[in-house]
C-alpha positions as a printed Julia matrix, in Angstrom:
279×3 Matrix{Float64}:
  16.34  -26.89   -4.4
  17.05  -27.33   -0.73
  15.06  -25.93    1.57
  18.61  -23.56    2.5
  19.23  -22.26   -0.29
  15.08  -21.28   -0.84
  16.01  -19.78    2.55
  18.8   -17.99    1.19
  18.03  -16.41   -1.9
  17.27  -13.01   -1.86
  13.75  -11.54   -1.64
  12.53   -9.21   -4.12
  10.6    -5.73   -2.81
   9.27   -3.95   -5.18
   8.6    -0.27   -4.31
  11.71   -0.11   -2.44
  10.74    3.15   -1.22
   7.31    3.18   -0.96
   4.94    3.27    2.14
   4.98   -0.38    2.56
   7.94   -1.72    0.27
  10.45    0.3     2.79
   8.88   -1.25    6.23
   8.6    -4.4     4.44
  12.32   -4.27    3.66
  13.59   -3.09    7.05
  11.85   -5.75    8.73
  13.32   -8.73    6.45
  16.27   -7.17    6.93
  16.18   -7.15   10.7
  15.55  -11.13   10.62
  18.81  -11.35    9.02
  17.55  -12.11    5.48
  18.91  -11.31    2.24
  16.71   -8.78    0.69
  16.41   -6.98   -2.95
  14.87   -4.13   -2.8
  14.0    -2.59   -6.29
  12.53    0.7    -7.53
  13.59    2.83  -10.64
  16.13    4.56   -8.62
  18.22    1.42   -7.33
  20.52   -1.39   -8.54
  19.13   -3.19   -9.82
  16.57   -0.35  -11.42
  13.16   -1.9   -11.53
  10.64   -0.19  -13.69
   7.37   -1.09  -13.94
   7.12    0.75  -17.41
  10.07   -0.81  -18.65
  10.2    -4.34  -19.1
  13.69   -4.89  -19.67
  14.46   -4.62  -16.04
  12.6    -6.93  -14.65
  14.73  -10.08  -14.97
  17.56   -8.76  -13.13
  15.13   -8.19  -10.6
  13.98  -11.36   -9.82
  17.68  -12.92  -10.96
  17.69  -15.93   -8.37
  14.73  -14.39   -6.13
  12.13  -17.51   -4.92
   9.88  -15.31   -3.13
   8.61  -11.54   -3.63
   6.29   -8.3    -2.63
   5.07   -6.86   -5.12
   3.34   -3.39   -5.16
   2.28   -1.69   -8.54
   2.72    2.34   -9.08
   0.87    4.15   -9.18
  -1.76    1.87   -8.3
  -3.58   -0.99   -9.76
  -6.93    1.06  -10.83
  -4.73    2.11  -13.44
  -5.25    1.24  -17.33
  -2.62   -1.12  -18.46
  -2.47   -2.49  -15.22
  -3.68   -5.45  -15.54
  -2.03   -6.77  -18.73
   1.49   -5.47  -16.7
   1.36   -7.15  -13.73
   0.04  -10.43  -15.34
   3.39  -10.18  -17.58
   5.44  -10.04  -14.62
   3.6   -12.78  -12.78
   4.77  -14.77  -15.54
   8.25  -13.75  -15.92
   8.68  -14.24  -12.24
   7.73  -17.84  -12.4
   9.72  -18.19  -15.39
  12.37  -16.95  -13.64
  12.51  -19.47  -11.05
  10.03  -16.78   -8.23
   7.51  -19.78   -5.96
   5.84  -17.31   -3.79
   4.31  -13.54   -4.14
   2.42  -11.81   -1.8
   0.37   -8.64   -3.82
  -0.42   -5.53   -2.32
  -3.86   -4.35   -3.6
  -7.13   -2.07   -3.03
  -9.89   -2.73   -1.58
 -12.81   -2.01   -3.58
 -11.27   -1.68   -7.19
 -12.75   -3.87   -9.67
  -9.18   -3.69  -11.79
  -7.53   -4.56   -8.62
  -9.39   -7.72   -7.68
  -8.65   -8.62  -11.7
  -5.08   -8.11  -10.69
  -5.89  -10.95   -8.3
  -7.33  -13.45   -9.96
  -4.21  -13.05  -12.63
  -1.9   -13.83   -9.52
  -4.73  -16.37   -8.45
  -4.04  -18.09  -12.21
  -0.29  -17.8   -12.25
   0.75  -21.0   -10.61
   2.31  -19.32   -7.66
   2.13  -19.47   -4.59
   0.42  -16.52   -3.86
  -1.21  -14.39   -1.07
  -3.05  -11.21   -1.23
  -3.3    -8.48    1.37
  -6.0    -6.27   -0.03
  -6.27   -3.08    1.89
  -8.22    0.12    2.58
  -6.73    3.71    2.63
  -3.61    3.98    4.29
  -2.91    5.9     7.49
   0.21    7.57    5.93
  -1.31    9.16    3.73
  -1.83   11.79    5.99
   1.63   12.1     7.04
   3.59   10.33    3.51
   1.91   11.32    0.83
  -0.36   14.3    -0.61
  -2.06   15.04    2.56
   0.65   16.2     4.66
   1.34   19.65    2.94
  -2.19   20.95    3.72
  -2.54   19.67    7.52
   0.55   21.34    8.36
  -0.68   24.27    6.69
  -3.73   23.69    8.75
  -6.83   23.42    6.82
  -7.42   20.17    4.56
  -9.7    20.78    2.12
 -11.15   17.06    0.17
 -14.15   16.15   -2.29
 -15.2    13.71    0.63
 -17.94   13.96    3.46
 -19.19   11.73    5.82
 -18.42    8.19    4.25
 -16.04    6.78    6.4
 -12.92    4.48    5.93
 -11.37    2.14    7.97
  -7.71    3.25    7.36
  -5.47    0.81    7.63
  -1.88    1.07    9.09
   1.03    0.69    6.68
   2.99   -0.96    9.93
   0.34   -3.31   10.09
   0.61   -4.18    6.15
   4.18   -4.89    6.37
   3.65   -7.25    9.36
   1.71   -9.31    7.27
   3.83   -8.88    4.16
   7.12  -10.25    6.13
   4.34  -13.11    7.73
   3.43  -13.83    4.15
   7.17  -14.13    2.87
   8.54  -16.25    5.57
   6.19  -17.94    7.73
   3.84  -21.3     6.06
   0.17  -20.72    6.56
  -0.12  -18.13    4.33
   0.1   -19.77    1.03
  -2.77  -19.08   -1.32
  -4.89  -16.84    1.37
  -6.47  -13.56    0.42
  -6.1   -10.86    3.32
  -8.48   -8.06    3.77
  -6.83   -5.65    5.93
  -8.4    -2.75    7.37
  -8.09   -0.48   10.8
 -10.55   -1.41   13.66
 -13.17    0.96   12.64
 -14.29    3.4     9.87
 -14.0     7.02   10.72
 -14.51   10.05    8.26
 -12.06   12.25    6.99
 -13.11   14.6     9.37
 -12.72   12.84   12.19
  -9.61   11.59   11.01
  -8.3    15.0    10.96
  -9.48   15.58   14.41
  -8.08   13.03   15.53
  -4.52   14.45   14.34
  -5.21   17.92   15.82
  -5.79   16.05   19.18
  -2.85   14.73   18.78
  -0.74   17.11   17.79
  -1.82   19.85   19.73
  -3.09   22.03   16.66
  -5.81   24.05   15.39
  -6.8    22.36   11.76
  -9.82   22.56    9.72
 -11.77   20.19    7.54
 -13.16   21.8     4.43
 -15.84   19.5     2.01
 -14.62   20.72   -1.41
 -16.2    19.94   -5.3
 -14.47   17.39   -7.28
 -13.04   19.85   -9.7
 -12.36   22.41   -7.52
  -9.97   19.63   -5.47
  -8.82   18.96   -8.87
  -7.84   21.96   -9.69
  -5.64   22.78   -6.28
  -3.99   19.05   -7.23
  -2.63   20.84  -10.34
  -1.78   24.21   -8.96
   0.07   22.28   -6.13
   2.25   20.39   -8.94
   0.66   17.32   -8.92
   1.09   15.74  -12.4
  -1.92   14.98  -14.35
  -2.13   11.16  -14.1
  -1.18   11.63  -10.19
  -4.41   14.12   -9.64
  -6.7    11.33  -12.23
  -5.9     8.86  -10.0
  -6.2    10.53   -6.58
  -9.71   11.96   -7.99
 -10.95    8.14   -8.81
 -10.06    6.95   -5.41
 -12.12    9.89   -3.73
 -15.2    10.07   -6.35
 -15.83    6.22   -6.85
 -13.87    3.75   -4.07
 -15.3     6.17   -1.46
 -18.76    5.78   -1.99
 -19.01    3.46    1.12
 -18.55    0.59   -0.2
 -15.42    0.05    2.12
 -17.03    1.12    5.73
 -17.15   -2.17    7.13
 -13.95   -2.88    8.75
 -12.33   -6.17    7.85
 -11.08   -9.05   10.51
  -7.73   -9.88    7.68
  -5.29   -8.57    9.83
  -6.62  -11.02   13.0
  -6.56  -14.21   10.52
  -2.72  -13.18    9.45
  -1.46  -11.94   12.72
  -3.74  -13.19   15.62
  -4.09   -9.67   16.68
  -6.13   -6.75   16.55
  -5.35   -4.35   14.08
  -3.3    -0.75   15.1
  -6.01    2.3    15.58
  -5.82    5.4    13.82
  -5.42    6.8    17.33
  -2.46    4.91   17.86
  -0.53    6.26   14.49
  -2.14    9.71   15.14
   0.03    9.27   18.63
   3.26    7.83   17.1
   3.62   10.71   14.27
   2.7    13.8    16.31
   5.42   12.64   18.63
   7.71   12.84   15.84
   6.6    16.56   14.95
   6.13   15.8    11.78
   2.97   17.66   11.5
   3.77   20.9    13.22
   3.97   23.39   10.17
């Protein structure tokens, strides 16, 4: 194959309309590239649970980003993403940057499958998002003003989904990367506390943060209509990855991108501009 037409074929996303899979998308796209982005609502429908779909997928795609839902922590995982690592190679895929966690034991064996594969692979592995208090399950409850978590003073450097997609895009079309591991982080660990005072600086508003038990957060999950599996897995990530063993920030983003990584002040600035938080 010429070095065009690797150039040229499209680019699987998977998560097409995820927190990272949609920046990483847009920005491909803005370069001008030809980009398949894939979830189990598109065209091509990509399912993670159902094998079948995969190959039109990665029909004629050399490189791809691949993020697993709901997360890699999850049983099953691993044998799952090491059968697609091997139908993507199969399929004619050279290069695939993962997303994973940072601190998950099933994660990192999620790496070392893509580390095995025979691609060409990097690895951004990366702490808590910063969306998730303005994407995901957090939102609801900070515009409703009080945000109420089984966490208390362990601190996380959250880590910028804008950032992760910068690196992503590096990853997919820039050389360097090949065969690097990434650990991307924010510029320093804060609590969720201060993380939520940071917001209410930001966005002008009284909000509270309220230490809660395990199953009492649990149980609000539920009553909220978050599914069972959802709730599980939001309950690991506060009961056993926060246990400080992520505090230290990372310098991954500064070895991908030669710059520092975005603050939490920064996106705290961005969204309440956006009113987005204002109940």
């Amino acid at each position: 194959m010429t070095r065009s037409e690797f150039d040229g074929a499209p680019i699987l996303v998977l998560g097409a309309n995820g927190k990272t899979g949609r920046r990483v998308a847009e920005r491909l796209r803005a370069q001008g590239l030809s980009v398949r982005a894939c979830a189990r609502s598109t065209q091509p429908r990509f399912d993670w649970n159902d094998r079948a779909t995969w190959r039109a997928a990665l029909d004629g795609v050399k490189r791809a980003y691949v993020t697993y839902q709901p997360d890699l922590a999850v049983p099953g995982a691993l044998d799952t993403v090491s059968a697609f690592f091997d139908t993507a190679l199969s399929a004619g895929a050279e290069r695939i940057v993962l997303l994973s966690g940072r601190g998950e034991e099933e994660a990192q064996a999620a790496e070392h499958a893509l580390q095995r594969s025979g691609a060409r692979w990097t690895i951004l592995r990366c702490s808590w998002f910063m969306q998730n208090f303005s994407e995901s399950f957090l939102l609801d409850p900070i515009r409703e003003g009080t945000l109420a978590l089984p966490a208390g003073d362990i601190k996380e450097p959250f880590v910028d989904a804008e950032d992760i997609a910068d690196a992503a895009v590096a990853a997919l079309t820039q050389p360097g990367h090949e065969n690097r591991l990434y650990e991307l982080t924010g510029p320093r660990a804060i609590s969720f506390g201060e993380a939520l005072e940071c917001i209410a600086k930001a966005s002008k508003r009284d909000l509270h943060f309220v230490p809660v038990a395990p199953e009492a957060f649990r149980a609000g999950l539920l009553d909220a209509g978050v599914s069972k599996p959802e709730t599980e897995l939001i309950l690991y990530l506060f009961t056993t990855v926060l246990d400080g063993r992520n505090e230290r920030p990372a310098d991954g983003l500064r070895a991908a991108l030669h710059r520092d990584a975005r603050s939490f002040e920064d996106y705290a600035a961005r969204v309440a501009a956006s009113g987005l938080w204002n109940a």
